[in-house]
SEDOLO-381092 format. One record per residue (C-alpha): z, y, x; residue number from 1. Coordinates in nm, 4 decimals. Each point is the difference from the previous one (the first is absolute). Example, Ala and Ser with C-alpha at 12.3 -4.5 7.8 and 13.67 -1.06 7.14 Angstrom:
BEGIN
z  y  x  k
0.7800  -0.4500  1.2300  1 $
-0.0660  0.3440  0.1370  2 $
***
This chain:
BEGIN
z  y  x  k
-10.3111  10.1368  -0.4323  1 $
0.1028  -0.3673  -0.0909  2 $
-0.2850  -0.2153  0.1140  3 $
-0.1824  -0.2363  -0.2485  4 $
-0.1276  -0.3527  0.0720  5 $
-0.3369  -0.1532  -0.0342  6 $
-0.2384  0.2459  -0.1905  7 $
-0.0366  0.1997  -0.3070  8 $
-0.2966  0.1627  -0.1751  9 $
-0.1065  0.3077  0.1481  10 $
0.1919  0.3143  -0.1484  11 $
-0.2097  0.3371  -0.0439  12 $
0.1401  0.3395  -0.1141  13 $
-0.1876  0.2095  -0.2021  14 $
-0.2822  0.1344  0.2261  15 $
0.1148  -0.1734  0.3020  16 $
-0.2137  -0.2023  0.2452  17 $
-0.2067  -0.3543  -0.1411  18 $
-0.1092  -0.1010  0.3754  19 $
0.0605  -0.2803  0.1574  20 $
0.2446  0.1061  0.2815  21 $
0.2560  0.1300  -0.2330  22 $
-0.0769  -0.2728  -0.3149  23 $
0.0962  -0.2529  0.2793  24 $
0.3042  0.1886  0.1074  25 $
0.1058  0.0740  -0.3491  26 $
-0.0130  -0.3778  -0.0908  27 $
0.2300  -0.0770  0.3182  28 $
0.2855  0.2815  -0.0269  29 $
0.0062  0.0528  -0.3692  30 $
-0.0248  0.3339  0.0879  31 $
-0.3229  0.1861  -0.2412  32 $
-0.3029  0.1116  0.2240  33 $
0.0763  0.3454  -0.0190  34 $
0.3257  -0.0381  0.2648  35 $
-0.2206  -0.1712  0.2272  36 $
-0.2554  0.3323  -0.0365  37 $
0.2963  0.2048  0.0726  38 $
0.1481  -0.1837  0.2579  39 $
-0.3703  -0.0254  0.2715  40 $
-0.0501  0.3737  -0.1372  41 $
0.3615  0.0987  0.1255  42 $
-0.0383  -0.2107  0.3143  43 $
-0.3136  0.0999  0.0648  44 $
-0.0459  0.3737  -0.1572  45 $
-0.3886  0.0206  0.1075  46 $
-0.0512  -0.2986  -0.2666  47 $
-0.1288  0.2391  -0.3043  48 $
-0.1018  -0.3127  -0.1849  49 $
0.0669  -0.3985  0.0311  50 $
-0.3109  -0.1486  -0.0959  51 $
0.0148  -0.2444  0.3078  52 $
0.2870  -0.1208  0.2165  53 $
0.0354  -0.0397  0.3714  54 $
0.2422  -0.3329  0.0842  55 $
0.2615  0.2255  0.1421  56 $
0.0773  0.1885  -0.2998  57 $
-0.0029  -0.3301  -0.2042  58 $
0.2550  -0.1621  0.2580  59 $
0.1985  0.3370  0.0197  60 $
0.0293  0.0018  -0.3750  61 $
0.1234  -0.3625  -0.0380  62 $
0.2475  0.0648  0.3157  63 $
0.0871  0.3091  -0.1903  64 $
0.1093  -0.1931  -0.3121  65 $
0.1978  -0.2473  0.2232  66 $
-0.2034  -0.2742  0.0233  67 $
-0.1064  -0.1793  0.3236  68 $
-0.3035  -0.0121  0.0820  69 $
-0.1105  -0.2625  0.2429  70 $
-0.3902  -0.0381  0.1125  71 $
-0.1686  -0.3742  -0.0477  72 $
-0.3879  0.0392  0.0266  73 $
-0.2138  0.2934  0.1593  74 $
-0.3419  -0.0609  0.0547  75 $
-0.0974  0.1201  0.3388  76 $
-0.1401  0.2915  -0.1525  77 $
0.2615  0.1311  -0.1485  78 $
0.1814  0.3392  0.1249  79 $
0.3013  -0.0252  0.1754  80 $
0.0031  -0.4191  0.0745  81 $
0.0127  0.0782  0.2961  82 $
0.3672  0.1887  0.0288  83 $
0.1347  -0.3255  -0.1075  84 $
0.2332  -0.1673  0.2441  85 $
-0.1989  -0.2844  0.1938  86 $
0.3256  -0.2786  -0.1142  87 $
-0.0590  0.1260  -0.4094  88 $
-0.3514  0.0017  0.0283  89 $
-0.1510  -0.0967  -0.3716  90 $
-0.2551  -0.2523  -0.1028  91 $
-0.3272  0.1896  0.1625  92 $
-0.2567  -0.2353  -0.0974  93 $
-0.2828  0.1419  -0.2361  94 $
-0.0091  -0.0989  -0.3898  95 $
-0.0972  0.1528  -0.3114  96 $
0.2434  0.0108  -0.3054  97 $
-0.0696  -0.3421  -0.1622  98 $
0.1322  -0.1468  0.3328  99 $
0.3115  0.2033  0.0023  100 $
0.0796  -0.0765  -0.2950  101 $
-0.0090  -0.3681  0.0121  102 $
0.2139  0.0133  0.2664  103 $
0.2617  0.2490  -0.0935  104 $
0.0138  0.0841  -0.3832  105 $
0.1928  -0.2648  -0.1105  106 $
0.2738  0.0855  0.1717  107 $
0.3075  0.1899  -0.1406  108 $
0.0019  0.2757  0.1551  109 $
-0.1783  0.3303  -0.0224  110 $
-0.2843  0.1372  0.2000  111 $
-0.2178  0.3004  0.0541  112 $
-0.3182  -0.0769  0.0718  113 $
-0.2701  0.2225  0.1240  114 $
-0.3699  -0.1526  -0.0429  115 $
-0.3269  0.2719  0.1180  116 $
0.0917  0.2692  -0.1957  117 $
0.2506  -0.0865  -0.2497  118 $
0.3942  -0.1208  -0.0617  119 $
0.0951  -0.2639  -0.1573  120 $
0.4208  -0.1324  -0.1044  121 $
0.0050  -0.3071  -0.0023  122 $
0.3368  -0.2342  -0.0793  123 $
0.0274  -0.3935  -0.0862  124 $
-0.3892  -0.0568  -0.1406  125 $
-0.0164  0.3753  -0.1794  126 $
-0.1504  0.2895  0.1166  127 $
-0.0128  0.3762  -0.1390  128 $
-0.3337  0.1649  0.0669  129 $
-0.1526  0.3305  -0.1181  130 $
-0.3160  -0.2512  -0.0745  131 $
0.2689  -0.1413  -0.2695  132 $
0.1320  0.3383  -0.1031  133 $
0.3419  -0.0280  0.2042  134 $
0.0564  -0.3451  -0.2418  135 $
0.1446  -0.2974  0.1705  136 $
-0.3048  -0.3135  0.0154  137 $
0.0290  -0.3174  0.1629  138 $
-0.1914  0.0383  0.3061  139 $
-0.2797  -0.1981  -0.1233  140 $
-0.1511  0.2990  -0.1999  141 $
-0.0095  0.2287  0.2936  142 $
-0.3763  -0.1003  0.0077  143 $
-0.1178  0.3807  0.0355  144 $
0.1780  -0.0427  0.3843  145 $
-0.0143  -0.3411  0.0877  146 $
-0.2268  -0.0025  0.2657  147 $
0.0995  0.3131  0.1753  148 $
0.0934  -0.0253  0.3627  149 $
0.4243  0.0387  0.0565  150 $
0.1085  0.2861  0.2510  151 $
0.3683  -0.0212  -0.0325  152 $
0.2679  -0.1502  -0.2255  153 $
0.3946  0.0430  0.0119  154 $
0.2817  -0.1953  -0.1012  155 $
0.2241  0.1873  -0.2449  156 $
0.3146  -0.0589  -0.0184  157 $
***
């Protein structure tokens, strides 16, 4: 799969999945939601359904496309900070998304970002949400979110 810069709008197949996990992995690969449905069922053949998604399966997926994937915030909360080498250890201090974002969308390069409960791409001030139907918005409309607390968020590359 050649891999695409920056973001795109979300792409859905008929019937396929309009949650956030795979809208925010859609608008990274290019790839429509369905192969990322087919790819964490196949990897994970217990998953009869992907309503929600775990980190893993969102890194997996990305690694999967051949991306890399590099971790630059977890909130101490988050699951699996703590398997992160002590010398790569990310940015650890809490903040909700209106912080993160002032410090990191501008930027020109591409991010997943997981707030309490949800995923969010964002890439060079624009974001794609399921809140925006998979659309790309500057990051300034992401009001619904704003002031939800980060857990993790990965450089894309």
């Amino acid at each position: 799969m050649a891999k695409q810069k920056g973001l795109k709008p979300a792409q859905y197949a008929a019937g396929a999945s309009h949650y956030c996990g795979p809208t925010s992995l859609s608008a990274i690969t290019g790839n429509d939601t369905a192969d990322v449905t087919r790819f964490v069922r196949r990897k994970w053949p217990w998953r009869k359904s992907v309503k929600g998604m775990h980190n893993e399966e969102a890194v997996e997926y990305l690694k999967h496309c051949g991306f890399r994937v590099e971790l630059v915030y977890a909130s101490m909360k988050a699951e699996g900070w703590r398997s992160v080498p002590r010398q790569t250890k990310p940015d650890t201090k809490p903040m909700n998304l209106r912080t993160w974002l002032d410090e990191y969308a501008a930027r020109r390069e591409t991010y997943l970002v997981n707030v309490t409960g949800h995923y969010i791409a964002v890439h060079n001030g624009l974001a794609v949400c399921t809140s925006k139907s998979g659309r790309m918005v500057p990051v300034a409309e992401l009001t619904r979110h704003i002031g939800r607390q980060m857990v993790m968020a990965w450089r894309v590359s």
